[in-house]
C-alpha positions, 0 to 999 in steps of 0.5 A: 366538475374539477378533477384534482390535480395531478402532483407534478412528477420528479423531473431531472432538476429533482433528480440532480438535486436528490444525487448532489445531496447523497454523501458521494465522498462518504460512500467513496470512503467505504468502498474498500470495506466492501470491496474486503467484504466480498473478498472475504465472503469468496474466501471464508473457508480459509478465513474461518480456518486461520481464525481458528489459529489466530484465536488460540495463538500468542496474544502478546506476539499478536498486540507486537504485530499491532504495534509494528503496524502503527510504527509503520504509520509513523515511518511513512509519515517521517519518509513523506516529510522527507519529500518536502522542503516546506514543514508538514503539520505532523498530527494532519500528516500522520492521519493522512497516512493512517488514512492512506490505509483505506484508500490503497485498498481501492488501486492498485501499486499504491495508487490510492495511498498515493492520490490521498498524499496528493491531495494533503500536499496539494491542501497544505500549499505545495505546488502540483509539479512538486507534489507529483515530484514529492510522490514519486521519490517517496515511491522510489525511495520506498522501492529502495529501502525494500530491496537494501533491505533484502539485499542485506538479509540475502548475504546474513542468511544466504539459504533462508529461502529453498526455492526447488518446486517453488521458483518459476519455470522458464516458460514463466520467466520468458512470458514475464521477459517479454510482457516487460520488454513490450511495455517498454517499447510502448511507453517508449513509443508513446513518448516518441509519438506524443509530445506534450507527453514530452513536454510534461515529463520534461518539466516534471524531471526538471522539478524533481531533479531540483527538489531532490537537489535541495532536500539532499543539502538539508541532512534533516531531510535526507534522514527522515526520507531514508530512515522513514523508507527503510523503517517501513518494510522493516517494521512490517517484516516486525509484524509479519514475524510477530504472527509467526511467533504467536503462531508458533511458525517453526522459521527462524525470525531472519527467514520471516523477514527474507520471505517478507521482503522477497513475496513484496518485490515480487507481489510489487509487480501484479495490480491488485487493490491493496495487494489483494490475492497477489500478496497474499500468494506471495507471502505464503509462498514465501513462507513456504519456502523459507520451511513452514509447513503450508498451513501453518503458512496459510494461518500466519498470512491471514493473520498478518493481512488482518492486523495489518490491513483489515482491522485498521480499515473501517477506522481507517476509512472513517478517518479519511472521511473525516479528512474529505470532509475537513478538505484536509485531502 
């Protein structure tokens, strides 16, 4: 009598076959949606409440905070053109910066943005030495804008922020001296220990020292790096004031724009993806500071994060799918 034959099961060769066909790249690109989602769901009291605000505020301040948004867009891409010698093509270069938006969402201090520029530079022919270089002086030069800007804001309006019962205690402040301290002396150890560390950083400097060298002799260059990261915060200080005008925030626009720019110096220092919770508490702290009332606070930095960050994230996302998938990055 003939049995019939058993199928022959699945084996690991049909396994690998099956996980190669899934769209890892595609999924990868969504992650950030999730992750916002599940953020959102911890925190849906909040955002049900500042909804609330958001639907029965300014909606003309509110398409001004869009706007300042998408200049944002433009000024990082003019900034990274700023950080190479070689022209970028300028459509490619500022979707790679839209894109960049879903991908900060995955790493923290800008890592995520950073890898995606990395990898358009890297497609666009320049050198690894010279695109880790390229990344580098935009991250420094973005950090120098900021902190130029707040500086100046500072001495026109000295008293902006009231600081009594906000401003961190001397525990606090010793705890942060010495977590810094330590991380100081282990990179200075690592460095000491390791040396094809050394020997990678020293290349890496050599490049960078050239690079900058070069950029700084073509004034094009040293305009559109400087311009484009000074234009960044500012435009986002735009946005932030925006939303405090459609809210009806009772700060002066000058006292916004120090809240904005002191709450991401501060919230700079604190990994969290996309500045997840980290800005968000520096922001309304800020804002409470600079003399809004805490709710109101509450409404205007969930306003600000939706316009500029959640609500560009799903298109975002798919754009930087596209890019994956066109081997733009």
């Amino acid at each position: 009598m003939s049995t019939a034959e058993t199928p022959p099961r699945p084996g690991p060769a049909w396994q690998r076959s099956a996980l190669r066909r899934l769209p890892w790249r595609t999924i990868i690109c969504l992650v950030p949606l999730a992750g916002v989602a599940i953020w959102a769901f911890g925190h849906w009291p909040t955002i049900t409440s500042g909804g609330h605000d958001l639907w029965a505020a300014n909606r003309y301040w509110l398409f001004a905070a869009l706007l300042a948004t998408a200049f944002g867009w433009v000024a990082n891409a003019v900034a990274r053109q700023g950080t190479i010698l070689e022209p970028l093509p300028p459509c490619r270069l500022l979707a790679t910066q839209f894109a960049a938006t879903a991908a900060s969402q995955l790493a923290p201090a800008g890592v995520g943005a950073g890898a995606v520029n990395l990898r358009f530079l890297r497609g666009c022919g320049v050198p690894l030495l010279r695109t880790s270089a390229a990344i580098a002086l935009y991250s420094i030069a973005e950090s120098v804008g900021r902190v130029t800007l707040l500086a100046v804001l500072l001495i026109a309006f000295p008293h902006a922020l009231h600081l009594h019962g906000i401003a961190p205690g001397r525990t606090t402040l010793l705890f942060l001296a010495a977590a810094t301290a330590i991380a100081l002396v282990a990179a200075v150890l690592t460095l000491a220990l390791v040396r094809p560390l050394r020997r990678i950083i020293r290349d890496f400097l050599a490049a960078a020292r050239t690079d900058v060298r070069s950029l700084h002799m073509r004034p094009a260059r040293a305009l559109a790096l400087w311009g484009g990261s000074l234009a960044f915060p500012a435009t986002q200080a735009a946005g932030l004031i925006a939303v405090s005008r459609a809210l009806s925030l009772p700060v002066p626009a000058g006292h916004v724009a120090v809240a904005y720019l002191a709450a991401t110096c501060v919230a700079a220092g604190i990994p969290a993806p996309g500045g997840v919770g980290s800005v968000d508490a520096a922001l309304g702290l800020a804002l409470v500071a600079a003399g809004a009332p805490a709710t109101t606070a509450t409404s205007a930095v969930l306003g600000f994060r939706i316009i500029s960050a959640w609500l560009p994230l799903l298109p975002a996302a798919l754009v930087l799918a596209a890019l994956v998938r066109r081997k733009v990055v």
